[in-house]
N, CA, C and O atoms as a printed pandas DataFrame, in Angstrom:
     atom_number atom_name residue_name chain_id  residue_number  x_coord  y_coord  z_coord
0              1         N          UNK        A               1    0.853   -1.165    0.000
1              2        CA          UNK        A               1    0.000    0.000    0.000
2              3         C          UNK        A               1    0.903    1.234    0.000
3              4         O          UNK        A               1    2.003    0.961    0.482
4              5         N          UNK        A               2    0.797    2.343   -0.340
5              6        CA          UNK        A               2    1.371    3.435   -0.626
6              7         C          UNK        A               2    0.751    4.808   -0.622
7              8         O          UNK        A               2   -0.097    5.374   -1.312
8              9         N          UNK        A               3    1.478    5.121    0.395
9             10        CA          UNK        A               3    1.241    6.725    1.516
10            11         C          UNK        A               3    1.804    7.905    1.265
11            12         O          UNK        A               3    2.975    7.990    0.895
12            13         N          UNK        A               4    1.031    8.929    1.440
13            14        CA          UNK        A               4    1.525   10.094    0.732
14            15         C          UNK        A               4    1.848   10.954    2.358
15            16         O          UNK        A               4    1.148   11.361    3.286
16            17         N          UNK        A               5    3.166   10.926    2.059
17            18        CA          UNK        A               5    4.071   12.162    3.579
18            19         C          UNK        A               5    3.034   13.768    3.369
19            20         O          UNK        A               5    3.348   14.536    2.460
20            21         N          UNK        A               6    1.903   14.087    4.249
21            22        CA          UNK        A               6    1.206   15.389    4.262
22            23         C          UNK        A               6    2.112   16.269    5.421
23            24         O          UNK        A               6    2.903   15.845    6.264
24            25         N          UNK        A               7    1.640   17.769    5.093
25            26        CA          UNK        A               7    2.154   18.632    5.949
26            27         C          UNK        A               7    1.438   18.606    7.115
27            28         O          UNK        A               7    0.246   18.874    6.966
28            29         N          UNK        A               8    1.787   18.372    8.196
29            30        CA          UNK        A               8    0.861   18.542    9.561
30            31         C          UNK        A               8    1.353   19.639   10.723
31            32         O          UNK        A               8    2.134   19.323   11.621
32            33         N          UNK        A               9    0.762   21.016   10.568
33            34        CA          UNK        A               9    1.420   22.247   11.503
34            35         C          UNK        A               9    3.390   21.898   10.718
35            36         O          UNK        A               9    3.724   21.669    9.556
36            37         N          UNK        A              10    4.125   21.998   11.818
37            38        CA          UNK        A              10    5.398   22.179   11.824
38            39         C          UNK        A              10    5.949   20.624   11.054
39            40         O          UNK        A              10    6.965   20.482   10.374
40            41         N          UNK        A              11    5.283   19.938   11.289
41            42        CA          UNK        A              11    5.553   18.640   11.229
42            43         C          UNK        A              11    5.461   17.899    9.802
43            44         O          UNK        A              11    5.008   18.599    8.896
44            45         N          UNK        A              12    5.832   16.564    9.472
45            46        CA          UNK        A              12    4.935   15.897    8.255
46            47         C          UNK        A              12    4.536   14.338    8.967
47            48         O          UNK        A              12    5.004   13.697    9.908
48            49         N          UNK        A              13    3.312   14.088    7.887
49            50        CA          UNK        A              13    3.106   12.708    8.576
50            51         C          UNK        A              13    2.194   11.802    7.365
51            52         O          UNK        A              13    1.940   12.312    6.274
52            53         N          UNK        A              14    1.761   10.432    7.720
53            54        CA          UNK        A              14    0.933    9.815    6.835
54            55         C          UNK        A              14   -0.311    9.821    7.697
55            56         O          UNK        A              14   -0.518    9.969    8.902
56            57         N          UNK        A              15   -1.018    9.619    6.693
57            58        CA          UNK        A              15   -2.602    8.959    7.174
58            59         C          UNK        A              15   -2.412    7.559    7.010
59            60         O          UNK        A              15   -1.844    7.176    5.987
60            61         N          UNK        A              16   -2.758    6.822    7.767
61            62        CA          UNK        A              16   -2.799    5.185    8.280
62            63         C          UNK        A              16   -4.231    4.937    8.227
63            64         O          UNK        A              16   -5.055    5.343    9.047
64            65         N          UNK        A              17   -4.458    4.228    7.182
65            66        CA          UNK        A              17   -6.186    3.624    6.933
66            67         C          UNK        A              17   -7.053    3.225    8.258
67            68         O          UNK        A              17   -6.299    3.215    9.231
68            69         N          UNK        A              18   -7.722    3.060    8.433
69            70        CA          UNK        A              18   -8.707    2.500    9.845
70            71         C          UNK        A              18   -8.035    1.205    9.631
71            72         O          UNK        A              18   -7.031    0.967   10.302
72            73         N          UNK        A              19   -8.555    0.151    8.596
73            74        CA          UNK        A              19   -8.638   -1.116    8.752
74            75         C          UNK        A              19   -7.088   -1.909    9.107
75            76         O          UNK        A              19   -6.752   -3.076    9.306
76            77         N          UNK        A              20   -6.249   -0.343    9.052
77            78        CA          UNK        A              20   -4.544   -1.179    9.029
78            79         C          UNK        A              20   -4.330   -0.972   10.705
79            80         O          UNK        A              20   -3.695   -1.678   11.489
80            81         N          UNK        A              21   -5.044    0.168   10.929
81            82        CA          UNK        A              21   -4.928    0.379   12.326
82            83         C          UNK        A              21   -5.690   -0.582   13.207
83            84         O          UNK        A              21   -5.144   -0.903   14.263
84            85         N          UNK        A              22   -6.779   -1.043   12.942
85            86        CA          UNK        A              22   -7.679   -1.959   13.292
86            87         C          UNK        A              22   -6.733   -3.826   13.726
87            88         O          UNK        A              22   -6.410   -4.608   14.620
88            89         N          UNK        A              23   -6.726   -3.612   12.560
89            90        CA          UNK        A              23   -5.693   -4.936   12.209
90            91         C          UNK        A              23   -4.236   -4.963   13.181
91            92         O          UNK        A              23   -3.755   -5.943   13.748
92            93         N          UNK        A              24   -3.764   -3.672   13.165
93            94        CA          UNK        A              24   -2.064   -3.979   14.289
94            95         C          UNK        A              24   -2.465   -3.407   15.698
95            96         O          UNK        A              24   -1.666   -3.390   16.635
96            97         N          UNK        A              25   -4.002   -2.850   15.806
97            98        CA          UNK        A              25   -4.283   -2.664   17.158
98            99         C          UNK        A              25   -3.226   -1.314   17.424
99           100         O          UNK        A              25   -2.253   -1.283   18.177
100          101         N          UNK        A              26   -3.688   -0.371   16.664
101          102        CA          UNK        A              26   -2.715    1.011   16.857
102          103         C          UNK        A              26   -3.848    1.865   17.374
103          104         O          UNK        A              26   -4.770    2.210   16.635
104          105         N          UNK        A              27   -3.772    2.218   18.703
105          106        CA          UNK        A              27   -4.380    3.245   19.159
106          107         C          UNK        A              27   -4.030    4.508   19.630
107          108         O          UNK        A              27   -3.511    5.076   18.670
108          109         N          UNK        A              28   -4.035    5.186   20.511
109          110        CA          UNK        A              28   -3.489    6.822   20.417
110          111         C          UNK        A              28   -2.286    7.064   20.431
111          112         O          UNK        A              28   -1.764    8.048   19.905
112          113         N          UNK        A              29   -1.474    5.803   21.303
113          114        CA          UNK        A              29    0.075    6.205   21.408
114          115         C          UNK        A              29    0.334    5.166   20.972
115          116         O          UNK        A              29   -0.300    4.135   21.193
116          117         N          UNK        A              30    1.609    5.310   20.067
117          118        CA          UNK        A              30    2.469    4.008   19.374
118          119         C          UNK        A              30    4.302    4.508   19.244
119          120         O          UNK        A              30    4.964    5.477   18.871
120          121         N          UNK        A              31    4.507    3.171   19.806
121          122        CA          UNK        A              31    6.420    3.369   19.698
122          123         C          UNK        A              31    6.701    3.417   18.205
123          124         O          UNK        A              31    5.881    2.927   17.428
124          125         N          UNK        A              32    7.666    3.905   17.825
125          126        CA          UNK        A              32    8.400    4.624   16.863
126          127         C          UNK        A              32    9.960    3.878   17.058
127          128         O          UNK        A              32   10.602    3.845   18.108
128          129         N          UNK        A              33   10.323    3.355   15.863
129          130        CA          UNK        A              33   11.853    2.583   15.990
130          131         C          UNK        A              33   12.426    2.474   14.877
131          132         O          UNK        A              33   11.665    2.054   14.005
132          133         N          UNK        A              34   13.547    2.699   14.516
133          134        CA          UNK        A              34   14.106    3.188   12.797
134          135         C          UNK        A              34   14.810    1.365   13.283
135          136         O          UNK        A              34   14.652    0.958   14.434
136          137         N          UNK        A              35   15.291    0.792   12.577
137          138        CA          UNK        A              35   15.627   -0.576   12.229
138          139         C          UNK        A              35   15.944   -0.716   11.113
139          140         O          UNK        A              35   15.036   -0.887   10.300
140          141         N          UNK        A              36   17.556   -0.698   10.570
141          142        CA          UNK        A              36   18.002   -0.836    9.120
142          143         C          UNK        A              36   17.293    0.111    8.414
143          144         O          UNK        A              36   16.568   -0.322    7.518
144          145         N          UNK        A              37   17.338    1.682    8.663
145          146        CA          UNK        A              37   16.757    2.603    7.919
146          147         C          UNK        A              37   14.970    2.174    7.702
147          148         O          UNK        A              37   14.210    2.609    6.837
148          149         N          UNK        A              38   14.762    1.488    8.475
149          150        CA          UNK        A              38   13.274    1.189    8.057
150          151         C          UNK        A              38   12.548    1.954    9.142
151          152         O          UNK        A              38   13.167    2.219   10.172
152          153         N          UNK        A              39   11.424    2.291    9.013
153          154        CA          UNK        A              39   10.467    3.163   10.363
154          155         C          UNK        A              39    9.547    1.726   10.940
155          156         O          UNK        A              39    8.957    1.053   10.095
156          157         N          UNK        A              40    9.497    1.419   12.090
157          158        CA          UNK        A              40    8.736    0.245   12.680
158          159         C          UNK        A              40    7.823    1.431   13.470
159          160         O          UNK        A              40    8.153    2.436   14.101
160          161         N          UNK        A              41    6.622    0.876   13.158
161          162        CA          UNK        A              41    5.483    1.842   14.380
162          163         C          UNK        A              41    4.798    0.317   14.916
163          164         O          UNK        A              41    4.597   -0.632   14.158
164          165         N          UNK        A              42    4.595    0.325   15.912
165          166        CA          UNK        A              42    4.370   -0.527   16.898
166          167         C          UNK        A              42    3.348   -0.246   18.167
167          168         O          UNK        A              42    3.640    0.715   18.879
168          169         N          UNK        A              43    2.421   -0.850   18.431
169          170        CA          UNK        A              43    1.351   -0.634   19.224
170          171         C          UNK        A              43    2.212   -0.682   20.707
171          172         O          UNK        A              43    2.964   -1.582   21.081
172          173         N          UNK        A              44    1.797    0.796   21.549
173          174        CA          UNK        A              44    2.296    0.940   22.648
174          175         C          UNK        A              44    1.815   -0.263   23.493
175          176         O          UNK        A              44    0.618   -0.436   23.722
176          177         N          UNK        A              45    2.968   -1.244   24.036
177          178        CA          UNK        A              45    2.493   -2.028   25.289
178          179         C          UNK        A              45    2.760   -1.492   26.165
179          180         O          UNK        A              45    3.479   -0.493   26.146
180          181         N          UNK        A              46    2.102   -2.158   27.514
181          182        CA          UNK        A              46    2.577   -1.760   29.186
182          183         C          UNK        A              46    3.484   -2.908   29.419
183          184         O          UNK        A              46    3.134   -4.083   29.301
184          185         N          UNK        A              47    4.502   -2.562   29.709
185          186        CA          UNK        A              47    5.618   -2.970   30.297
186          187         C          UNK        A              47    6.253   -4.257   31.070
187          188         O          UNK        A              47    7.152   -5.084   30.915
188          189         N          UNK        A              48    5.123   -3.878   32.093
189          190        CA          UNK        A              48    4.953   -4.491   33.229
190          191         C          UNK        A              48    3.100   -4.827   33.538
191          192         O          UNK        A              48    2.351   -4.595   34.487
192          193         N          UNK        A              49    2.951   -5.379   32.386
193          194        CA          UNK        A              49    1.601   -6.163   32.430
194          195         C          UNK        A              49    1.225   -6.907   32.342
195          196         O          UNK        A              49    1.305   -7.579   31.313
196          197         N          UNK        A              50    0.286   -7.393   33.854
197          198        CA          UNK        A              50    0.077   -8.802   34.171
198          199         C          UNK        A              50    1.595   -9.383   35.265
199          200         O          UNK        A              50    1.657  -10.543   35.674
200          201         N          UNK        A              51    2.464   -8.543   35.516
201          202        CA          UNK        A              51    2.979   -8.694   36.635
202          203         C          UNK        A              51    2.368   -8.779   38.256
203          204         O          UNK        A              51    3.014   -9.477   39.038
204          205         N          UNK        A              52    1.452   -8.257   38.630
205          206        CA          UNK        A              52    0.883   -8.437   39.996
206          207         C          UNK        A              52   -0.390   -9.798   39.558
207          208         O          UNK        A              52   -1.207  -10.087   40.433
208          209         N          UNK        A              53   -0.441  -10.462   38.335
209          210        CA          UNK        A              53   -1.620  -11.375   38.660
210          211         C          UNK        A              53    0.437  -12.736   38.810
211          212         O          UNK        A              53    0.622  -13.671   39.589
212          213         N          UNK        A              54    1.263  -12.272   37.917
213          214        CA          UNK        A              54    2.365  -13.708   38.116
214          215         C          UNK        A              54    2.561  -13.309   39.203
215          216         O          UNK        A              54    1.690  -13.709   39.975
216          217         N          UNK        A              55    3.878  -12.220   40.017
217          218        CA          UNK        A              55    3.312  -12.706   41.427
218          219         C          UNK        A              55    2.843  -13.284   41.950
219          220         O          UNK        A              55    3.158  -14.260   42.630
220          221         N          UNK        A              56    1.774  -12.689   41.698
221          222        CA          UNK        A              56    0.194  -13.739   43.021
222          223         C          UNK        A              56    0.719  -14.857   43.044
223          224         O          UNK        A              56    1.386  -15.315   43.971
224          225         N          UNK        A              57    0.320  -15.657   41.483
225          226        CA          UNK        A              57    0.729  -16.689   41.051
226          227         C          UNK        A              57    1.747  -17.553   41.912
227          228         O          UNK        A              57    1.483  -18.697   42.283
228          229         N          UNK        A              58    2.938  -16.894   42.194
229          230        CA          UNK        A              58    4.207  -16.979   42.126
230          231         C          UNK        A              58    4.179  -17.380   43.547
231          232         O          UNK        A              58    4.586  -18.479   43.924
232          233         N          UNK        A              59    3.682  -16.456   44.351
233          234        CA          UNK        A              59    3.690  -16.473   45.962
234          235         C          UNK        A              59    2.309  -17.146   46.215
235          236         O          UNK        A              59    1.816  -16.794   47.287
236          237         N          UNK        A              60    1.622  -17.958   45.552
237          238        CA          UNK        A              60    0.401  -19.127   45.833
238          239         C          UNK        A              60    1.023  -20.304   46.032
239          240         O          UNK        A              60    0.663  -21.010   46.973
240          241         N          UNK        A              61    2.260  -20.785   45.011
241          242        CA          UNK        A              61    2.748  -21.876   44.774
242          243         C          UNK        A              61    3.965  -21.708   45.960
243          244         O          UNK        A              61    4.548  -22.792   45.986
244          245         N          UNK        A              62    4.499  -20.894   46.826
245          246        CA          UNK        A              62    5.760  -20.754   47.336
246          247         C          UNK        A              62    7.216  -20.562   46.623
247          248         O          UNK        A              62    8.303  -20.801   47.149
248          249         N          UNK        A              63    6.995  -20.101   45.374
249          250        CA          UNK        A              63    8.170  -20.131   44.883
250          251         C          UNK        A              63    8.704  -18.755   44.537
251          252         O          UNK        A              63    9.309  -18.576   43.481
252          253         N          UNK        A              64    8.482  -17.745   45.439
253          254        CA          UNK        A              64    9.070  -16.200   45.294
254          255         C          UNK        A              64   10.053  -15.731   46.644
255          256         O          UNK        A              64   10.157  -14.633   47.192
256          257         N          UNK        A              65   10.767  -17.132   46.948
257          258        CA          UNK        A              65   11.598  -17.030   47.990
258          259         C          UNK        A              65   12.806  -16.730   47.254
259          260         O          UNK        A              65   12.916  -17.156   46.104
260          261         N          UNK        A              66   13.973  -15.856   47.933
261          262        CA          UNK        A              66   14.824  -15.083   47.664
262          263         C          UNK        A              66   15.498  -16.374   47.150
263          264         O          UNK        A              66   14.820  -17.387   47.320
264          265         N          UNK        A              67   16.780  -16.551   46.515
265          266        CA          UNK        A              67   17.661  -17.931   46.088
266          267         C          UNK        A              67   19.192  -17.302   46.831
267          268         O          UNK        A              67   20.083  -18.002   47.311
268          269         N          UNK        A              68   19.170  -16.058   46.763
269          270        CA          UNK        A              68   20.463  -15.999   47.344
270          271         C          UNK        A              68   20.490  -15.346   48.970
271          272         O          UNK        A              68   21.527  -14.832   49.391
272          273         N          UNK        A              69   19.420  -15.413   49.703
273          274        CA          UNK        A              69   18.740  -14.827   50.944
274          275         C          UNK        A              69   20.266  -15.214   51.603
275          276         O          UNK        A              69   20.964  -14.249   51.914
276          277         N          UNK        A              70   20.828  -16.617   51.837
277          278        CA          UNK        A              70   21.721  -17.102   52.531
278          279         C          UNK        A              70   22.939  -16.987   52.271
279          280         O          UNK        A              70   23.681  -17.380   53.171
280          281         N          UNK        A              71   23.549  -16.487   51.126
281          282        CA          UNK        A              71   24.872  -16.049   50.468
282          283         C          UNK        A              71   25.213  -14.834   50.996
283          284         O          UNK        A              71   24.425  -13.896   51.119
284          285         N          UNK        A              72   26.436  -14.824   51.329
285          286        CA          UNK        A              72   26.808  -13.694   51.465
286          287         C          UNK        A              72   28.434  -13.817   50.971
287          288         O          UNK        A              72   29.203  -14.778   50.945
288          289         N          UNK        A              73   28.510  -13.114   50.784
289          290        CA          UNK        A              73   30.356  -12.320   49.591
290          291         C          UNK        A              73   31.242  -12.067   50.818
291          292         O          UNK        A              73   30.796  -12.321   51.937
292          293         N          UNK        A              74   32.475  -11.578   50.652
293          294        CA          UNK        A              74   33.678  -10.938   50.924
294          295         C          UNK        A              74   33.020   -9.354   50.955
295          296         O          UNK        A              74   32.860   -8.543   51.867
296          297         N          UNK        A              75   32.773   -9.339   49.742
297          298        CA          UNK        A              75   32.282   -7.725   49.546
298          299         C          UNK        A              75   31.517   -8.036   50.834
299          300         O          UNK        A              75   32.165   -7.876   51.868
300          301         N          UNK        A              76   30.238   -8.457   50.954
301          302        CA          UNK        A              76   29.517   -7.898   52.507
302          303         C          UNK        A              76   29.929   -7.577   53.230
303          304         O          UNK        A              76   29.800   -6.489   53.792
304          305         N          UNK        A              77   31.032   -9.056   53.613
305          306        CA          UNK        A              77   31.379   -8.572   55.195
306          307         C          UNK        A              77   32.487   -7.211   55.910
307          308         O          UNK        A              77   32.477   -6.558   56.954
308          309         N          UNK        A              78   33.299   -7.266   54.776
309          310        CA          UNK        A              78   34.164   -6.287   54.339
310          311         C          UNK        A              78   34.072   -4.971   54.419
311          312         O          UNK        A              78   34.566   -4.245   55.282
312          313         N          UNK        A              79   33.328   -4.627   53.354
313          314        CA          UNK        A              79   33.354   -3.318   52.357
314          315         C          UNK        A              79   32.062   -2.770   52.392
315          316         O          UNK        A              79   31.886   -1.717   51.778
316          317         N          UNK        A              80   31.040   -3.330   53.049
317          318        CA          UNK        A              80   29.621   -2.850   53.421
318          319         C          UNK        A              80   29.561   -2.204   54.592
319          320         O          UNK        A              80   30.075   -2.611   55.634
320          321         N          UNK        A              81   28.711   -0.818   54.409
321          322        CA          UNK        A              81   28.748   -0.025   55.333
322          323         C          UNK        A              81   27.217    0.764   55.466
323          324         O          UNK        A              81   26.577    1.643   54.890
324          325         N          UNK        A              82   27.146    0.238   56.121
325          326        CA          UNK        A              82   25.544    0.764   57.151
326          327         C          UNK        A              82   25.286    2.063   57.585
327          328         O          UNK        A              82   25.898    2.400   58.598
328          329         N          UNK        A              83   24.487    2.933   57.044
329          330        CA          UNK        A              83   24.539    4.263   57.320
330          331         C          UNK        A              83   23.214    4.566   58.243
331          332         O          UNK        A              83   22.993    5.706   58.650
């Protein structure tokens, strides 16, 4: 398909059809990423979503216990200083 660069205020930009936007799930905000001279526009995700339902998850089953709770370094005992 093939887009014509319009003047927008200071700026330039394309018009993006409904049904393309529809289709990649592009809604008000979208990331922007050049990749081998190419422009990638990409539907803004959250980050950190669906982190407090794994948790839960995580601490239902018992398995969000620290692994290194009982280790301790040279550096600790040493060079650590408690303010």
């Amino acid at each position: 398909m093939k887009a014509t660069i319009i003047q927008i205020g200071n700026s330039q930009g394309i018009r993006i059809p409904k049904p393309i936007l529809e289709q990649c799930k592009l809604h008000n905000e979208v990331e922007l990423e050049i990749h081998k001279n190419k422009l990638v526009i990409r539907a803004l995700g959250s980050p950190r979503k669906g982190w407090s339902e794994k948790f839960a998850a995580m601490a239902a089953k018992g398995d969000d216990a620290l692994l290194d709770a009982d280790v301790q370094s040279k550096w600790d005992e040493e060079e650590w200083e408690w303010k």
